[in-house]
C-alpha positions in Angstrom: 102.3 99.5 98.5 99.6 101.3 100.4 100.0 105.2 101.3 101.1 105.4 104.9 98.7 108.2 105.3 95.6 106.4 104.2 96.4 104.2 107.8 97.3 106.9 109.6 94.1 109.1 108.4 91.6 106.5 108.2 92.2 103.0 109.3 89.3 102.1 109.6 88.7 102.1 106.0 91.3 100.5 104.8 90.9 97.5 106.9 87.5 97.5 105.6 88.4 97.5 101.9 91.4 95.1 102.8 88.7 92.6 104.7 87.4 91.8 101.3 89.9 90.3 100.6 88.4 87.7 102.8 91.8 87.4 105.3 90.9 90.1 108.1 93.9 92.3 108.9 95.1 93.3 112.6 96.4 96.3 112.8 96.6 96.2 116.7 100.9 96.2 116.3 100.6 99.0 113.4 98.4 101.2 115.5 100.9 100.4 118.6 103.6 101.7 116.6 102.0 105.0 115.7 100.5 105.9 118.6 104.4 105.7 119.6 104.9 107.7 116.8 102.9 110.9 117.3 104.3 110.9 121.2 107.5 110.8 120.1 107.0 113.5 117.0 105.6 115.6 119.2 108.4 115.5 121.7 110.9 116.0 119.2 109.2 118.6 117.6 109.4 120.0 121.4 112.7 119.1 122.0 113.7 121.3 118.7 111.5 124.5 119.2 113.3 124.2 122.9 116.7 124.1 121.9 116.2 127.4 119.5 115.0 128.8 122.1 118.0 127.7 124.1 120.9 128.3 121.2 118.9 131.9 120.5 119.4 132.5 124.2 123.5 131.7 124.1 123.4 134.2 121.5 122.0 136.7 123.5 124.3 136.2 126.3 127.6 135.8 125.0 126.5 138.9 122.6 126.1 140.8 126.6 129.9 139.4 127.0 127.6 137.2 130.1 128.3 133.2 131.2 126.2 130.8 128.8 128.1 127.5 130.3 124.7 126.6 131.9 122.5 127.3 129.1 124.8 125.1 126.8 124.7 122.1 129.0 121.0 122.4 128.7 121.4 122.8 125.0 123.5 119.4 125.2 121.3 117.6 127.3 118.4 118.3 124.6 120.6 117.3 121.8 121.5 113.8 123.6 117.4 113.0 123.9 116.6 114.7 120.4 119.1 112.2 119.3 117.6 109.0 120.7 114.2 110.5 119.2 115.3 111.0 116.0 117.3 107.0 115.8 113.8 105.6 117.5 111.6 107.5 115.2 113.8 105.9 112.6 113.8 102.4 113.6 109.7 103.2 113.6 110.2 103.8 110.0 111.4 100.8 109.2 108.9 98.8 111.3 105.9 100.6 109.5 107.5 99.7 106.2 108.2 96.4 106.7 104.2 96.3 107.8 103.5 98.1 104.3 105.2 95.8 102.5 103.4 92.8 103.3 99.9 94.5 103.1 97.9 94.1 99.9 96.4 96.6 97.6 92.4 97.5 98.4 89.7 96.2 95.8 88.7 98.9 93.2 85.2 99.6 94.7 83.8 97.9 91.3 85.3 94.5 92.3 82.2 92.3 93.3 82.7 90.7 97.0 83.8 87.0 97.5 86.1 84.8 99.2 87.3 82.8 96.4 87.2 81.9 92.5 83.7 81.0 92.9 82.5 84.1 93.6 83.5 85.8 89.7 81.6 87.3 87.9 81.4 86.1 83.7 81.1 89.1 81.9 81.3 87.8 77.8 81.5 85.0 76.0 83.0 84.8 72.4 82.9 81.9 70.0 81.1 78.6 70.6 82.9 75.4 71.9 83.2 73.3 69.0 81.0 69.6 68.9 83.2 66.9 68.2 81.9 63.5 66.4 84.9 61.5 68.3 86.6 61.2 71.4 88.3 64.4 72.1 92.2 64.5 73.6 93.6 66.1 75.9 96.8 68.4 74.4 99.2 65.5 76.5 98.1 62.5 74.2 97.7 64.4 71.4 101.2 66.4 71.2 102.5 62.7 72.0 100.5 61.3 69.2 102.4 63.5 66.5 105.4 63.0 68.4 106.5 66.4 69.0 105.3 67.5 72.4 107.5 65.0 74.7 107.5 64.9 78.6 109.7 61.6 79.2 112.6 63.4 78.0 112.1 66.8 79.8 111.8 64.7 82.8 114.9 63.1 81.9 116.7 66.5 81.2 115.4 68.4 83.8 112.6 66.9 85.9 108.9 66.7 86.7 107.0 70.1 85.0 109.3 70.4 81.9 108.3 69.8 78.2 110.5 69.1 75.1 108.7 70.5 71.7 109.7 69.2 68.4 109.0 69.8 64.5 106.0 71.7 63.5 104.3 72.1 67.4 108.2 74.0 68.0 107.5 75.8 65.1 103.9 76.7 66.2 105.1 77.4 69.6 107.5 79.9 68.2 105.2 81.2 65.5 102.6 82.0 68.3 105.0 84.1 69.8 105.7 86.4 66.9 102.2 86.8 66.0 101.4 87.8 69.1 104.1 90.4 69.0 103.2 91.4 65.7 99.6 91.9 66.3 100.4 94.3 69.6 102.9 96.7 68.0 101.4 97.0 64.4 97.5 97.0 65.3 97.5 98.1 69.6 99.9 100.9 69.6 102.7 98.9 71.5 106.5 99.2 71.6 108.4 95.8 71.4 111.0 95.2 74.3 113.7 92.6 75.3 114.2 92.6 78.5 116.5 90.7 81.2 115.3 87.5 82.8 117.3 87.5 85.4 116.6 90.3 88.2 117.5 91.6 91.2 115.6 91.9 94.6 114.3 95.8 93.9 113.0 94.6 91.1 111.0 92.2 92.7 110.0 94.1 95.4 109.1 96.8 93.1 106.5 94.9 91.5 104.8 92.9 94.9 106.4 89.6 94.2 109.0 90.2 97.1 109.0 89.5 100.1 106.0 88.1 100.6 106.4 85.4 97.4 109.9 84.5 97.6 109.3 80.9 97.7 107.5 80.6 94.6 110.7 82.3 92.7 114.1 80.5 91.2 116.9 82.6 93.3 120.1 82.3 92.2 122.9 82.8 94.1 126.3 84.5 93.2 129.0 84.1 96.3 129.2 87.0 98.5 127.2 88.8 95.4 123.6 89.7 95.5 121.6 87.2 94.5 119.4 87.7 91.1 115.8 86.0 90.5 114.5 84.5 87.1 111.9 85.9 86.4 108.2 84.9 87.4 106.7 87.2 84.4 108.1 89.9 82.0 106.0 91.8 84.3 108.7 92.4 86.6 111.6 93.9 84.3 109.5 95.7 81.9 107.3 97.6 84.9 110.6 98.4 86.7 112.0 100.2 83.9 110.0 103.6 85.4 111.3 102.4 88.7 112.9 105.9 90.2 112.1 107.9 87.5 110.3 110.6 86.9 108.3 110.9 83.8 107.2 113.8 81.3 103.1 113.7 81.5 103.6 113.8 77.4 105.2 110.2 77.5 102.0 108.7 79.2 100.5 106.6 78.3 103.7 104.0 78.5 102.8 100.9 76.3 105.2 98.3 76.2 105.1 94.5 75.2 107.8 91.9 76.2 108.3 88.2 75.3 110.2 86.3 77.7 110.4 82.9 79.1 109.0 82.8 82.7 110.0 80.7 85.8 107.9 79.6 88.9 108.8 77.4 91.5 104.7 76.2 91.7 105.8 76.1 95.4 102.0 76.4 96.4 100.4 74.4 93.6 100.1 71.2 95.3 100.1 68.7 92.7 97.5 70.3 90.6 98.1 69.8 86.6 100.7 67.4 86.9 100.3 66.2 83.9 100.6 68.5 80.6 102.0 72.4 79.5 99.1 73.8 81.7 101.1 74.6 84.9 105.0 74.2 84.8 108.2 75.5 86.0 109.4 77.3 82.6 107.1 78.6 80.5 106.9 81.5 77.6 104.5 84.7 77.9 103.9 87.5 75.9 103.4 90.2 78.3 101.7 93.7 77.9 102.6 96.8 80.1 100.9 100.4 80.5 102.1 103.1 82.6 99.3 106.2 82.4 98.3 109.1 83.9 96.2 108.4 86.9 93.0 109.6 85.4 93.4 106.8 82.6 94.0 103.5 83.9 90.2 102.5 84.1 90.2 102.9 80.3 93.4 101.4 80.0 92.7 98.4 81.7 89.5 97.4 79.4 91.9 98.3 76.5 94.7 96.0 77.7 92.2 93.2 78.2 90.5 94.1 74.8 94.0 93.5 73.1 94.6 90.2 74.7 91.5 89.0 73.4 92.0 90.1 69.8 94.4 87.4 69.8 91.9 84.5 71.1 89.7 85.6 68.5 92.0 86.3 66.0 92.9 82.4 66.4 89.3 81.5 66.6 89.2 79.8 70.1 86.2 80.1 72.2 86.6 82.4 76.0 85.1 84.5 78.8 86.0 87.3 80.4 85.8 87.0 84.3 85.3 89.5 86.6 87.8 88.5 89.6 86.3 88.6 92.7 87.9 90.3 96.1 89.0 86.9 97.3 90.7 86.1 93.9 92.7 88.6 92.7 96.6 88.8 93.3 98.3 90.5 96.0 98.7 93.7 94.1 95.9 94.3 91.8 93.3 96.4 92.1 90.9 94.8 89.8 91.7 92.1 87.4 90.2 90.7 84.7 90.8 86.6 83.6 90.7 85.3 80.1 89.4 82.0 80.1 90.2 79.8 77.0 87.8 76.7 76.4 89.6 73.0 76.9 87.7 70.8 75.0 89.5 67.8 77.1 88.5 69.2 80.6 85.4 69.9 79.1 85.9 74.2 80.7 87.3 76.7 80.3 90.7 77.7 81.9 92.8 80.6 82.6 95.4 81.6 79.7 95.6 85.6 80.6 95.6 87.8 83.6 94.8 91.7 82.9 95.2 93.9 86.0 95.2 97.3 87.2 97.0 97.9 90.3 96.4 101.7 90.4 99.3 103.5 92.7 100.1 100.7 94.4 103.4 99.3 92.2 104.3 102.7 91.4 104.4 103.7 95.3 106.8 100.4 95.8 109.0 101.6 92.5 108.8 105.5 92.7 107.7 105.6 89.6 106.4 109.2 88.7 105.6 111.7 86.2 105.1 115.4 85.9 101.4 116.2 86.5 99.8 120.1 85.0 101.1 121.5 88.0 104.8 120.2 87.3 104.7 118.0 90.9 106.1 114.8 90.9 102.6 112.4 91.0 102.5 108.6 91.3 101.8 106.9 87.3 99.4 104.0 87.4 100.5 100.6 86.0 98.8 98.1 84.5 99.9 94.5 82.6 98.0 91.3 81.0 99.3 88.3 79.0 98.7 88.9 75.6 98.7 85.9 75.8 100.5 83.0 77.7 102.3 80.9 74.7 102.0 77.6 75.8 98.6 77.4 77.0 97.6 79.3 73.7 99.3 75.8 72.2 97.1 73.5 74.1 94.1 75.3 73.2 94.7 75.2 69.8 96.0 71.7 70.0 92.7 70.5 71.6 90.3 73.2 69.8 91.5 71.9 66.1 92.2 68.6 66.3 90.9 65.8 64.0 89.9 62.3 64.5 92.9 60.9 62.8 95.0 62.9 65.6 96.3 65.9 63.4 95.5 69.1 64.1 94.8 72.1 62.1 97.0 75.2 62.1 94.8 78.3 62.8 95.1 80.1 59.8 96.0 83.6 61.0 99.2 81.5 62.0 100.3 79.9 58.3 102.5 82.9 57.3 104.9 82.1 59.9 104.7 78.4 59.3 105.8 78.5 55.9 102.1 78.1 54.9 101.7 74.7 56.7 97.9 74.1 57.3 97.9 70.9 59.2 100.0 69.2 62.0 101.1 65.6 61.1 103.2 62.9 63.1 106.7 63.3 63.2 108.6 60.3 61.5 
């Protein structure tokens, strides 16, 4: 959430840095509203210094033993319209929030200018796409091929964007999860947590999901309970842990990695990757969380992306960094970085992690603070990235290694957890 007092102080600018963006703002009903506003402050704030003057007056003249009936009418008269002042300026307060709500987070000033994806930026490349002496696969017909990576039944079970893993493409599945885990909190500094994948709508709105992407979530509804969400991301219960707290500035930086099963509703995906792991409606992440100090979260955010690609490299497969343009980037980032893995079946490469500072801007939404040198309450800065989305990692490697006679080779940083298996075989 933006700072009210950013609008109120200089609009100007922040419609500018929101037009990047590339969907122009009006503000004609927000500057309606507070033009109402400062009329109305300043009346109350006259109606108030008026009726001290007033009560100071009834003092004075029941003190000289004198009538004050006339002077208290006036009295009540004020406190009738101070009243109505003080419920309007309140249902103002709700109108400007409900605007601040909706309103994106401004582009860091380092986030080059576009409208859309084309306009990112590459800023590395590591590892070369491997040259294949065969016809190459896509991760679809070759998880079929071994048997083990089955959409027919998932459909069956549960419907279209579903997918049923058996034998050793389970086993990586689940093996690429703990490596992942193990790799943050031994070598990156980060605490392990297990968090709830079902929350509520603070939550939600805590992190920018809510209200404006409600559609795009799994609500589930209780009776006359609240209803709870499933979650879109780890992002969302691990960030809100700080939600209404207020930190010591000795337990910044906050690092904290989460491994959940995630849920999207693809509401606005229109068709697009149908077919395959690449975009469905459950899916497992490995998700990494910082909450620092204000003056850190530039340097935390190259570190963040820096840890999510130790693992692409640890497992030898080919990506870029991109630079997200304006036009790009999610709703409440400031600047984001994409990991792009190489497909060797699309012949590109495609997004398998998301690394994004958002600045104040959750924090604001969540009241998330800390102490700062001068022992004030001060917003923390948050910051999260896959490190790395499990299933996509799969069909990367599944692609990346495979061999002509349709196994596939186990990256070898993965063996130990695969009871030293070193190549994937159909499933009899």
């Amino acid at each position: 959430m933006l700072d009210i007092q950013q609008l109120r102080t200089n609009l100007d600018a922040v419609a500018a840095g929101l037009a990047k963006r590339g969907k122009p703002i009006d503000f004609s009903e927000f500057s309606a509203l507070e033009a109402e506003r400062k009329t109305l402050q300043t009346r109350t704030q006259d109606l108030q210094a008026q009726r001290n003057s007033l009560s100071r007056q009834i003092g004075m003249l029941k003190g000289k033993g004198e009538d004050a009936s006339e002077v208290m009418a006036q009295v009540g008269a004020l406190g009738d319209e101070l009243k109505a002042s003080e419920a309007r300026l309140g249902e103002l307060l709700e109108k400007f929030n409900a605007i601040l709500a909706t309103l994106p987070n401004i582009p860091d000033e380092s986030v080059p200018v576009g409208e859309d994806e084309t306009g990112n930026v590459e800023m590395k490349r590591w590892g070369m796409p491997k040259a294949f002496d065969f016809a190459v696969k896509d991760h679809t017909d070759i998880g079929e091929g071994l048997n083990q990576l089955d959409f027919a039944t998932a459909a069956k079970i549960s419907g279209a964007r579903f997918s049923l893993l058996k034998g050793g493409v389970a086993r990586m599945h689940r093996a690429l999860a703990q490596f992942m885990l193990d790799t943050h909190t031994t070598q990156h500094g980060y605490t392990e947590v297990y968090a709830p994948y079902l929350v509520n709508a603070a939550s939600l709105f805590g992190t920018g999901q809510l209200p404006k992407f409600e559609e795009d979530l799994f609500k589930v509804l209780r009776g006359d309970q609240d209803p709870l969400y499933l979650i879109p991301t780890a992002e969302v219960p691990v960030t809100n842990i700080v939600r209404d707290e207020i930190l010591g500035a000795e337990a910044l930086p906050l690092k904290l990695v989460c491994h959940t099963p995630c849920f999207r509703s693809e509401a606005g995906s229109g068709g697009r990757d149908v077919r395959g792991m690449i975009r469905q409606h459950q899916f497992d992440k490995v998700e990494l969380v910082q909450i620092v100090h204000p003056d850190q979260s530039a340097a935390a955010h190259e570190e963040l992306t820096g840890h999510a690609e130790a693992i692409l490299e640890a497992l030898e497969l080919p990506y870029r960094r991109m630079a997200l343009c304006s036009g790009d980037m999610g709703f409440s980032a400031a600047k984001t970085y994409d990991l792009e893995v190489w497909l060797p079946a699309q012949d590109t490469y495609r997004e398998i992690s998301s690394c994004s500072n958002f600045g104040a801007f959750q924090a604001r939404r969540m009241q998330a603070r800390f102490r700062n040198d001068k022992n004030k309450p001060e917003l923390c800065h948050t910051l999260n990235g896959s490190g790395l989305a499990v299933g996509r990692t799969l069909v990367a490697i599944l692609e990346n290694n495979q061999q002509a006679d349709g196994s596939v080779i186990v990256p070898e940083v993965l063996r130990s957890y695969m009871g030293g298996l070193e190549l994937l075989t159909p499933l009899r």
